[in-house]
C-alpha positions in Angstrom: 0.0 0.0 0.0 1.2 2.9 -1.1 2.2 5.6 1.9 3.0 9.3 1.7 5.1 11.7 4.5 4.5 15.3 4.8 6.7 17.5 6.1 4.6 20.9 6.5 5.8 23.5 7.0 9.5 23.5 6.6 11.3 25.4 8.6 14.3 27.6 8.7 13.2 29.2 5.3 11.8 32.9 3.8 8.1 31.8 3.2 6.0 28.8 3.5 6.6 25.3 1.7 6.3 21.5 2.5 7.3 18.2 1.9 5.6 15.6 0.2 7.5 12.0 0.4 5.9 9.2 -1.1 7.1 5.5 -0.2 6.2 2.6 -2.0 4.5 -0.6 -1.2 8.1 -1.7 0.3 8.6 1.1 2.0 11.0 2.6 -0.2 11.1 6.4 -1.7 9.5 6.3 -4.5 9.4 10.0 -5.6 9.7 13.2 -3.2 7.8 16.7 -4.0 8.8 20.5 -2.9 6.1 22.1 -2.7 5.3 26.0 -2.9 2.0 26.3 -0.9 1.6 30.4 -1.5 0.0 32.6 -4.1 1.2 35.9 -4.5 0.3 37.2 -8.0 2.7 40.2 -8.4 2.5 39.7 -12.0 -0.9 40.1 -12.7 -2.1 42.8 -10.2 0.7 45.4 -11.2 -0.6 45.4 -14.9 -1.7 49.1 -15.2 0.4 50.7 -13.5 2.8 52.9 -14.3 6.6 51.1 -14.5 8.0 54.5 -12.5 6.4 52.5 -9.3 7.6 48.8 -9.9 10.7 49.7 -8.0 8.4 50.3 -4.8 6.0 47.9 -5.6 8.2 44.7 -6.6 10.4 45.3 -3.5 7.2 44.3 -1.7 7.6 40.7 -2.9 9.9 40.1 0.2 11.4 41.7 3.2 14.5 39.7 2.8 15.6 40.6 -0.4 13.6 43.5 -1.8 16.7 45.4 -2.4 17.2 42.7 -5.5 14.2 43.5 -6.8 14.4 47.6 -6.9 17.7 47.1 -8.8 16.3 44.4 -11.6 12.9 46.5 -11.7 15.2 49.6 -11.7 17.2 48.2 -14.9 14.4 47.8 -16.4 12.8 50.7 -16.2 16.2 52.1 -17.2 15.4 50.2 -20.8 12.2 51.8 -20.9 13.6 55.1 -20.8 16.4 53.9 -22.9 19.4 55.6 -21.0 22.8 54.8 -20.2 22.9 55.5 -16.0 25.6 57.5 -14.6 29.1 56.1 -13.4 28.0 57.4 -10.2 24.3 56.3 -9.9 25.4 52.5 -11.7 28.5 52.5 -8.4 26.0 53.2 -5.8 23.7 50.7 -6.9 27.0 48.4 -7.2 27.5 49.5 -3.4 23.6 49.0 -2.2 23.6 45.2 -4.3 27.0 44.4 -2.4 25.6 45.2 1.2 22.5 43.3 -0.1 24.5 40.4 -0.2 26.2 40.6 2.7 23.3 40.8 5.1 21.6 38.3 3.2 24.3 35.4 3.1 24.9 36.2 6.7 21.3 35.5 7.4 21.5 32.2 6.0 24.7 31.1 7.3 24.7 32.1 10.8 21.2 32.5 11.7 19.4 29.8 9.3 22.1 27.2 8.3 24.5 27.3 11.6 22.2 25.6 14.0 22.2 22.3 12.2 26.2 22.5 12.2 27.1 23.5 15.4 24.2 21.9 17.3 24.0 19.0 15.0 21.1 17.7 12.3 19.8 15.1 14.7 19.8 17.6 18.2 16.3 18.6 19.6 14.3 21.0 17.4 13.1 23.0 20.2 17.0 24.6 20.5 18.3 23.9 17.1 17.6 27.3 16.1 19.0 30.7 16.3 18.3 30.9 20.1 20.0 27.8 20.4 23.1 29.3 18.6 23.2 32.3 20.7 23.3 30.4 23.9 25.8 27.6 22.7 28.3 30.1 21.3 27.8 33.6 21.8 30.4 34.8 20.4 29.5 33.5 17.0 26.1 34.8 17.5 27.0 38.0 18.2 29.3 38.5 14.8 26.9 36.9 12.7 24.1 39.4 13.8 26.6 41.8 13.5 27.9 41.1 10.1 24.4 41.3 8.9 23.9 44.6 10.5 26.7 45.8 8.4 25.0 45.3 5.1 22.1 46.4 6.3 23.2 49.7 7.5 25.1 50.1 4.3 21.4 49.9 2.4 20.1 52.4 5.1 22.8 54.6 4.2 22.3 54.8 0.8 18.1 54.5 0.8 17.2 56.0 3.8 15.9 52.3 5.5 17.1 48.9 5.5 13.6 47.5 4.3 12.0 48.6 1.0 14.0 51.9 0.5 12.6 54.0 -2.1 15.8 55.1 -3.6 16.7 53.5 -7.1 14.3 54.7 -10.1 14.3 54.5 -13.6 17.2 56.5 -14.8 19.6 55.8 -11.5 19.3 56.6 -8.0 17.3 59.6 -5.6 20.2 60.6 -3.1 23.9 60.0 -2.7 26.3 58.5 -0.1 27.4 61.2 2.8 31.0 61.4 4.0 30.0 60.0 7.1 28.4 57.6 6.0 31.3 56.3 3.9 33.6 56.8 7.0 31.4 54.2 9.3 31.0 51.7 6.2 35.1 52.1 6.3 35.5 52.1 9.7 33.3 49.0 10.6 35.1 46.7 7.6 37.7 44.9 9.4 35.5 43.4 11.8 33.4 42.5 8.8 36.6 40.9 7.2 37.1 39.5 10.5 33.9 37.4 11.2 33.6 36.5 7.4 37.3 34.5 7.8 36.3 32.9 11.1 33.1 31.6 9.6 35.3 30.4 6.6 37.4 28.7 9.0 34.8 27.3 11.0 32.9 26.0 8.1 36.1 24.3 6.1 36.7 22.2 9.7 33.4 21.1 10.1 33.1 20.1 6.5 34.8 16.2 7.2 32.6 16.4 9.9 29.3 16.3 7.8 30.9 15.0 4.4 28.5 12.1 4.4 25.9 15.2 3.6 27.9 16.8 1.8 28.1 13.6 -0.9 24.1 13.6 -0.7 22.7 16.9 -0.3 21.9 18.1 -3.7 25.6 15.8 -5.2 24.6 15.4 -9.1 25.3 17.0 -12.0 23.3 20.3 -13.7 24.1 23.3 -15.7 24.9 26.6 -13.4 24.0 29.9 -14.7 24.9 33.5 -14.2 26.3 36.6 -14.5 29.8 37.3 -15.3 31.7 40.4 -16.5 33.5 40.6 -20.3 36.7 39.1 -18.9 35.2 36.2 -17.1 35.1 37.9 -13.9 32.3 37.0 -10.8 29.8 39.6 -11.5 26.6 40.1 -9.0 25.3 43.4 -11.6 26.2 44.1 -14.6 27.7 41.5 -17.4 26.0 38.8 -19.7 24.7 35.8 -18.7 26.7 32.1 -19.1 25.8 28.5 -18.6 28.5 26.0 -18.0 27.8 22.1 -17.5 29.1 20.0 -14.2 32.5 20.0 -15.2 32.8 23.6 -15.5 32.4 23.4 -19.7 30.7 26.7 -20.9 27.7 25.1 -22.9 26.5 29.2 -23.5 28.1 32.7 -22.8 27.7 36.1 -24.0 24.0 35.8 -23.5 21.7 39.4 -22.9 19.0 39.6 -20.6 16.9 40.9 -23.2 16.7 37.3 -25.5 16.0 35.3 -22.2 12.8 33.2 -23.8 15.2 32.0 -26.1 17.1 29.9 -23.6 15.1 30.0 -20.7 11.2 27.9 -20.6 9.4 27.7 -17.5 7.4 24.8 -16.8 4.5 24.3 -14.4 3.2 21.6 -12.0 0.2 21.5 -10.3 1.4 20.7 -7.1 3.0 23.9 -7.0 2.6 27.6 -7.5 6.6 28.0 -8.1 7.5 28.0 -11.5 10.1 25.3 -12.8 12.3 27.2 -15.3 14.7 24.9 -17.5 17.3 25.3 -20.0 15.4 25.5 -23.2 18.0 24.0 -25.7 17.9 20.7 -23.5 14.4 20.9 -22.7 12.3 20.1 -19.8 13.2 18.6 -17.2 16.5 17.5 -18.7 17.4 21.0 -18.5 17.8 21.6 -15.1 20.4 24.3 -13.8 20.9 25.7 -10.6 21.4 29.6 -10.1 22.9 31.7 -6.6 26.2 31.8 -5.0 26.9 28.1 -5.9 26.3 28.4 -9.5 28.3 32.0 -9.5 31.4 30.7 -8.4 31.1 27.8 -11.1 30.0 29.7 -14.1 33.2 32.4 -13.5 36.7 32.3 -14.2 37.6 34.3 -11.2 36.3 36.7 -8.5 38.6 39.9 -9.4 39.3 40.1 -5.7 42.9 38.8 -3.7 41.1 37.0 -0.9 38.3 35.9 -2.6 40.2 34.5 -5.5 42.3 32.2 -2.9 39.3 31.4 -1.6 37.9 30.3 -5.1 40.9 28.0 -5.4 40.6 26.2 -2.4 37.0 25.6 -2.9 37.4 24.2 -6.3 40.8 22.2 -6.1 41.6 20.4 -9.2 38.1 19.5 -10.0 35.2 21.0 -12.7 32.7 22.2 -11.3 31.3 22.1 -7.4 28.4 19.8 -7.4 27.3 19.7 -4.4 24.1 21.8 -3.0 25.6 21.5 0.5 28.5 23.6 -0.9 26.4 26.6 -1.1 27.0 27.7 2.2 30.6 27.8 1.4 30.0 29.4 -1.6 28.6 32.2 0.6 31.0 33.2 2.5 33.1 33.6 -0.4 30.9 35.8 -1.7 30.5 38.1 1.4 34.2 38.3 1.6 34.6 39.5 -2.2 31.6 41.7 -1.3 33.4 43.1 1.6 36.7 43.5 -1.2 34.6 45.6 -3.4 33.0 47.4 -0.8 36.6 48.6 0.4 37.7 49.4 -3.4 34.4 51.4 -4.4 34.7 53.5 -0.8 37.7 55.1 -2.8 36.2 55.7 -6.1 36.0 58.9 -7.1 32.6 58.4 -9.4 30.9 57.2 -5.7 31.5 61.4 -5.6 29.5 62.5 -8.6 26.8 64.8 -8.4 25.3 62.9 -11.4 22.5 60.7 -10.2 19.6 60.9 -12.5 18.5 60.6 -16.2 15.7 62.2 -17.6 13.7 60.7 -20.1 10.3 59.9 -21.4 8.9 56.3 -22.6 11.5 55.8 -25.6 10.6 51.6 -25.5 7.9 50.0 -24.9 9.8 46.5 -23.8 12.6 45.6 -21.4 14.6 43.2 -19.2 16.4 44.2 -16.4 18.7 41.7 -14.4 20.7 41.9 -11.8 22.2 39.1 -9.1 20.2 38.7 -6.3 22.2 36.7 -2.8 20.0 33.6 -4.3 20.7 33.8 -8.2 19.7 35.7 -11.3 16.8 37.8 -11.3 15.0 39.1 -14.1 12.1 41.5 -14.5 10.8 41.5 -18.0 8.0 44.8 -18.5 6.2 45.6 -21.6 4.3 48.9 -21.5 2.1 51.2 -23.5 2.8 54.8 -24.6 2.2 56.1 -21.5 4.4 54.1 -19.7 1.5 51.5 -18.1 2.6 48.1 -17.7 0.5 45.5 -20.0 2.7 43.0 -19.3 5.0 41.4 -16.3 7.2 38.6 -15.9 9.3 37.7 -13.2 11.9 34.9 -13.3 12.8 34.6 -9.5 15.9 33.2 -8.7 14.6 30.3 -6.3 12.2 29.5 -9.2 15.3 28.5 -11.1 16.2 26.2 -8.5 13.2 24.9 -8.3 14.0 21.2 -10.4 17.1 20.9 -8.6 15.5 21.2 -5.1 12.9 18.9 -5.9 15.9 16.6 -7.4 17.4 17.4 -3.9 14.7 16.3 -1.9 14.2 13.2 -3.5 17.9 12.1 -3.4 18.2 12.6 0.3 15.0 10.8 1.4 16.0 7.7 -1.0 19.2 8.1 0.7 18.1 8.1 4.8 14.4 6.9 4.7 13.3 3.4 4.6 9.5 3.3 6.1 6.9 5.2 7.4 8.5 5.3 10.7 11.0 8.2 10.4 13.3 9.8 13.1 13.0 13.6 13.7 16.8 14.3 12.7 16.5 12.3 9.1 13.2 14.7 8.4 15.6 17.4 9.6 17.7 16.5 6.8 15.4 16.3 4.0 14.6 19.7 5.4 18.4 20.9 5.2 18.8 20.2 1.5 16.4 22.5 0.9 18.1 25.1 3.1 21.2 24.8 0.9 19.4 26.7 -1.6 18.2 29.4 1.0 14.9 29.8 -1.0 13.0 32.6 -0.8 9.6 32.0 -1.6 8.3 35.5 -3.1 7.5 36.1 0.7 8.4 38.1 4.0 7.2 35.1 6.2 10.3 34.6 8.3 10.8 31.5 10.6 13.6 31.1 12.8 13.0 27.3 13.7 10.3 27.5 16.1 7.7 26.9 13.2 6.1 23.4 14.2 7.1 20.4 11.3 3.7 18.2 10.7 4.1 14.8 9.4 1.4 12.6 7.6 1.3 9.1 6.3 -1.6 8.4 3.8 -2.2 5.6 2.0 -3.1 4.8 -1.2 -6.4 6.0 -0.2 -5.5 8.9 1.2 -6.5 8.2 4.5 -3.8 9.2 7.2 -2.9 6.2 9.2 0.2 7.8 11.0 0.2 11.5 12.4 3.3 13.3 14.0 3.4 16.7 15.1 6.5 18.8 16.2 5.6 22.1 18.1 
C-alpha cells in the first residue's frame, strides 16, 4: 500500500513550503515533491500601473531581499527610458547590491544554516535554532548578527531604510552617499573581514565532519548559470549571462537579458505555484540548472578580488565544477568576503562622488529586461508597456524558481538516501529539510521562521486516508 510523508511546513526558510515523500509498497522512496503552498500574483495585479512604481512595488515581494528586486525593476525601467545610468548612480547601486549580499548570506549562514552544524542535524528542534546558537556560542552569534547589521546599515545609508528603500528609479538613484556615512561603512570593515574569515574557517573544519551530507545533499550533475563580466570575472550586476555544465564546460556565454525566452522555458506543476524554469536547448526537465552563490562561483573564471580568488581556489581544487548543494553555504561566504573586497575598493572611487544621479527621459521603448544578481541567483524582470508608460505585461523569473528542479531533485535524493518506512526519526526529516536550506529559498515572501515553526508529518495511504500523524511544536 502505497504511503505518503509530509513535512509541512518547513522550517528555517523565507516563506512557507512542505514536503511531500511518497514510499512505496516496500517502503522505499518512491518520488519526493517540494512544494510552494503560497499565491502571491505580483504579476498580474501590477498590470496598469505605471513602470516609475515597480521599483516600490516589486520590492514588496519580500522583506528579505527586496533590495534585488528595486535594482532588476530599476534596470528595467532604465530600458524603458532607454538611457545609459551615470558612473556614479550605476556604483552606488554596485554598493547597495553588495551590502544586499552581505546581510543576506549572513542571514542564512549564521542564523538559518549554523544551528544544524554546530548543534547538529539530529539535536532537539526546540533549541536547534538561532536561540539555540546564541546560547551555545555567543560569540559567534554576536558576529553573525553583526555582520548582517553591516550590510544592512550600508542599504540604510544609501536608501534611507534597510527594508523597501525608495531610492533606485528608472534613470539611476534619488540621493547619494554622505562622507559620514562612507567613514562608518570604512571604519566598521575589518570586523566584517574578520567574522567573514572565522566563519570560513569554521565551516572548512566542520566540513569532514558532515561530508557524508555533503556527498548527498543536492551531489549530481546540472548546468549553473549567471552573470559574469566581459573578462570572465564573478559579477553580482552588470555583465552577460553564461551556462556551464558540471565539469565547469561553458555550454552558452555572452548571452543578454533581453533574449531570455530563447534559452530559458518555464514549466508548471500542479502541485506547486513555483514556476520550474529549464534550460530550453535541453528541454524540460532534462534542463535543469541551478542559479545563486553556488552556480556563480562555477559559471566564473575568477572573482577579481585577492582574498576571494584564494578562496575560489581552495574551494574548487583540481576538479570542474562544485556539485554539491551543501557547498552553497561555502559558496557564501566567499561571496560576502569578495563583497566586503569591493566594498573597500568602491569607498575610494572617485565616481561614488559625482553629483550625477539621474536621467531624464520619457517612454522611448515599450519593452525591457532588467537583471541583476540577487544573494539567491539571477533575477530578471521583463516589462512591456504602452505609450504612457503602463505596464500591459509582467514577468518575473525569481531566482529560487530556477532552483526549483534541482530542489525537488534534492529532496528526493536525500529521502531515497536516509528513509526506509513510514516510521521516520526527527533528525533524518531534519535532513530532507536541510537540503532545501542549501538553496536558502526565498519564496516570493516576507514570512520569516527562525526554527520555532512546528514540522507536521502525515502518512496516507493509497487511499488517502492518514494512518500515521506526527506533530512537532
Amino acid at each position: 500500500m502505497a504511503q505518503r510523508i509530509v513535512i509541512d511546513p518547513v522550517t528555517r526558510i523565507e516563506g512557507h513550503a512542505k514536503i511531500s515523500i511518497f514510499l512505496d509498497e516496500e517502503g522505499q522512496v518512491s518520488d519526493a515533491r517540494f512544494h510552494v503552498t503560497e499565491y502571491r500574483g505580483f504579476e498580474r495585479f501590477c498590470e496598469g500601473r505605471p513602470f516609475w512604481e515597480m521599483p516600490g512595488i516589486t520590492a514588496r515581494i519580500c522583506g528579505i531581499c527586496p533590495i534585488s528586486h528595486i535594482l532588476a525593476s530599476a534596470k528595467a525601467g532604465d530600458g524603458i527610458l532607454a538611457v545609459q545610468i551615470s558612473p556614479t548612480a550605476n556604483k552606488l547601486r554596485r554598493l547597495m547590491n553588495l551590502g544586499q549580499i552581505t546581510q543576506s548570506h549572513a542571514l542564512s549562514f549564521f542564523h538559518l544554516s549554523a544551528p544544524d552544524f554546530l548543534l547538529g542535524f539530529d539535536s532537539d528542534p526546540a533549541t536547534r535554532n538561532v536561540f539555540g546558537l546564541i546560547k551555545a556560542d555567543p560569540e559567534l552569534a554576536r558576529r553573525g548578527i553583526r555582520l548582517r547589521q553591516f550590510g544592512q546599515d550600508i542599504i540604510s545609508h544609501l536608501g534611507g531604510s534597510k527594508i523597501h528603500p525608495a531610492w533606485a528609479t528608472p534613470g539611476g538613484v534619488r540621493s547619494a552617499l554622505t562622507d559620514e556615512a562612507r567613514e562608518d561603512i570604512r571604519a566598521r570593515l575589518p570586523e566584517a573581514f574578520e567574522t567573514t574569515k572565522i566563519a570560513l574557517g569554521l565551516f572548512k573544519e566542520l566540513a569532514g565532519k558532515f561530508g557524508r551530507e555533503a556527498q548527498i545533499f543536492g551531489n549530481f550533475p546540472s548546468l549553473y548559470m549567471g552573470l559574469v563580466a566581459d573578462d570572465g570575472t564573478w559579477e553580482h550586476h552588470d555583465g552577460a549571462l553564461r551556462f556551464v555544465d558540471s565539469a565547469r564546460n561553458v555550454i552558452a556565454d555572452g548571452l543578454q537579458a533581453r533574449d531570455y525566452q530563447s534559452f530559458i522555458g518555464e514549466a508548471v506543476e500542479s502541485y506547486s505555484y513555483l514556476k520550474f524554469p529549464y534550460y530550453k536547448p535541453m528541454g524540460y526537465p532534462d534542463g535543469c540548472y541551478r542559479v545563486g552563490p553556488l552556480a556563480r562561483l562555477n559559471v566564473c573564471d575568477h572573482m577579481g578580488t585577492p582574498l576571494a580568488d584564494a578562496e575560489l581556489r581552495e574551494f574548487r581544487g583540481t576538479s570542474g565544477a562544485v556539485n554539491s548543494a551543501f557547498m552553497y553555504h561555502q559558496a557564501r561566504l566567499i561571496e560576502i568576503l569578495c563583497a566586503l573586497e569591493r566594498i573597500e575598493q568602491l569607498l575610494d572611487d572617485p565616481d561614488l562622488q559625482g553629483d550625477r544621479l539621474r536621467a531624464d527621459a520619457g517612454v522611448n521603448e515599450t519593452e525591457s529586461v532588467g537583471v541583476s544578481e540577487a544573494p539567491r541567483g539571477t533575477l530578471f524582470h521583463h516589462y512591456r508597456v504602452d505609450r504612457h508608460g503602463r505596464l500591459t505585461f509582467v514577468n518575473l523569473i525569481i531566482s529560487t524558481g530556477q532552483n526549483n528542479v534541482a530542489m525537488n531533485r534534492t529532496v528526493a535524493q536525500i529521502a531515497r538516501h536516509y528513509i526506509r518506512g513510514p516510521e521516520v526519526a526527527e533528525g533524518l526529516l531534519n535532513r530532507v529539510e536541510a537540503g532545501i536550506r542549501c538553496f536558502d529559498p526565498c519564496l516570493s515572501c516576507s514570512t520569516h521562521a527562525l526554527g520555532t515553526m512546528p514540522i507536521s508529518v502525515d502518512i496516507r495511504d493509497a487511499t488517502g486516508a492518514i494512518v500515521r500523524h506526527v506533530r512537532r511544536d
